[in-house]
N, C-alpha and C positions, 0 to 999 in steps of 0.2 A: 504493500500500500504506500510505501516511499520509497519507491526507485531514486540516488541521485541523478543530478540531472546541469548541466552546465551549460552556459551560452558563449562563444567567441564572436569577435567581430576584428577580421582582419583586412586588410588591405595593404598591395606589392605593387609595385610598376617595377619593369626593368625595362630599359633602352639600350638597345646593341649596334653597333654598329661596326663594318669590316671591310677593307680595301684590301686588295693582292695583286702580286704584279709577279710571274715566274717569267724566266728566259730560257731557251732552250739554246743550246749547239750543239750536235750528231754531227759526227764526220764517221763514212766508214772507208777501210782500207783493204784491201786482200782477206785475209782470213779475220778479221776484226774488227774494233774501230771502238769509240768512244763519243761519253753522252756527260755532259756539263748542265748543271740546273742551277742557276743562282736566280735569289729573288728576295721579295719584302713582303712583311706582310704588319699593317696597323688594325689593330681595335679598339674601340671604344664601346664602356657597359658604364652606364651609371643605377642604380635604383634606393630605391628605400621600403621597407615593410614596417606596419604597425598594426597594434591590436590592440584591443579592452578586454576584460572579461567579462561577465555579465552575470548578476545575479536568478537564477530561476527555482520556482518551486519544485518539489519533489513529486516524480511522476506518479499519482496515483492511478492504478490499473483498473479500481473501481469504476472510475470516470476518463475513457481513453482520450475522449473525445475535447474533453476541457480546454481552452485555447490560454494561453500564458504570453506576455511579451515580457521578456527577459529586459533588467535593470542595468543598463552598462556605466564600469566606472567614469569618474571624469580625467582619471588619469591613465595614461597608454600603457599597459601589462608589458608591450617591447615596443622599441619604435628604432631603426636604424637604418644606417645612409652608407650607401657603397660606393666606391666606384675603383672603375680599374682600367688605363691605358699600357698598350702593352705593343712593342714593335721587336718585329722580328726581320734579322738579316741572316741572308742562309746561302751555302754554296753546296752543290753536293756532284762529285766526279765519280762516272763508271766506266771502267773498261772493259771491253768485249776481246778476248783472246783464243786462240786454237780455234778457228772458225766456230765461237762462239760456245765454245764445250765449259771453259770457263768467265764469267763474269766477277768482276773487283771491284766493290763500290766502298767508297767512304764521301762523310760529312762534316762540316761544323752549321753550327746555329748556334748565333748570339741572341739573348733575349733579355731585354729590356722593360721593366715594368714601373709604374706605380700606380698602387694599390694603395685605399684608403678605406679603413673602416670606422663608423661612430655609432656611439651607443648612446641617441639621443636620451632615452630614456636615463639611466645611469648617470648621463654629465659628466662624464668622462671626458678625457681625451683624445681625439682621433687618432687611431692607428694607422701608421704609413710605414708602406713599403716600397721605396724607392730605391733602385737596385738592379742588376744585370746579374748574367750567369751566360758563359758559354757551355755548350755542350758537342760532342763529338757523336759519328757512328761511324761504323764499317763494318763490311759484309763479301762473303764470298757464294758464288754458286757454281757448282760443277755438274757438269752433264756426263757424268763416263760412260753413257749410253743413250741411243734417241730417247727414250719411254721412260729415262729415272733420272733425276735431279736432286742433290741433294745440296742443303742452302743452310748458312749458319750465319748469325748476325750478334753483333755489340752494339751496345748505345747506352749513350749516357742522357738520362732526361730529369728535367727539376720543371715545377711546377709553384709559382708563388700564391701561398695565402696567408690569411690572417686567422687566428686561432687563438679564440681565448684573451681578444686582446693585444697577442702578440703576432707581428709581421714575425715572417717566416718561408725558407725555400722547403718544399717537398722533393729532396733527392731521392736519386735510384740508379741502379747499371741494370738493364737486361741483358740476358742473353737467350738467340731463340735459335732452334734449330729443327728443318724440317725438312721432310723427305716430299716428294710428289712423283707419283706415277701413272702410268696410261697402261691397261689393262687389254688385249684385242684389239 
């Protein structure tokens, strides 16, 4: 006969926006040849979220029908403002060798950010992360037959956010490796 029961009232906007620009150069040669990709790439996200919470009675199952408008506070339960510009400069070189039985690729990407978070409600601070990070890849694939491929790759990638208040990179290395084949 008193089920709890709770009201939210939130409200987000996000705006995104993104510009890119790649270049290519392919040259091939007798049994090979090679492929160059440099480029940029900018975005821009701003948003902010807020919310109240709202007082409501308890659901009596007696009465399901009962119609309630929930009492919201007059101050914001969370209220917060982001944003994040972020540009990217990138080269990446592969080579095609032994009429293409082997492939050699490597990268760098530099990346550029700042990142800002506030915690309207709290009155806090704004947290900023203004900052760069380069990062690396390369990879090899080997053909030792038409029908099987086998491909292994490194990379290094980071990832800028804010947590808890605190700006911060999200590092990592992967490393992936995979086979592919054609059957009949």
């Amino acid at each position: 006969s008193a089920v709890p029961n709770r009201a939210d009232l939130q409200e987000t906007r996000r705006s995104t926006g993104n510009v890119q620009a790649d270049f290519l150069v392919r040259r091939r040669a007798g049994g090979g040849g090679m492929q160059t990709v440099a480029g940029m790439a900018v975005s821009r996200q701003t948003g902010y979220g807020r919310g109240r919470n709202g007082l409501m009675p308890p659901i009596d199952l007696a009465d399901p029908l009962r119609e309630v408008r929930p009492i919201y506070a007059d101050e914001f339960w969370f209220h917060n403002r982001n944003s994040a510009t972020n540009a990217h400069l990138y080269l990446n070189q592969r080579l095609d060798l032994f009429d293409e039985r082997l492939h050699l690729g490597a990268g760098i990407l530099h990346y550029e950010t700042r990142t800002r978070f506030e915690d309207v409600a709290a009155g806090t601070a704004p947290a900023v992360l203004d900052d760069g990070q380069s990062m690396w890849t390369f990879s090899a694939l080997v053909r030792p037959t038409v029908d099987l491929a086998l491909y292994y790759s490194r990379s290094q990638n980071a990832s800028p956010v804010i947590a808890d208040g605190a700006p911060l990179w999200r590092e990592g290395v992967q490393d992936e490796i995979g086979i592919k084949t054609e059957f009949l």
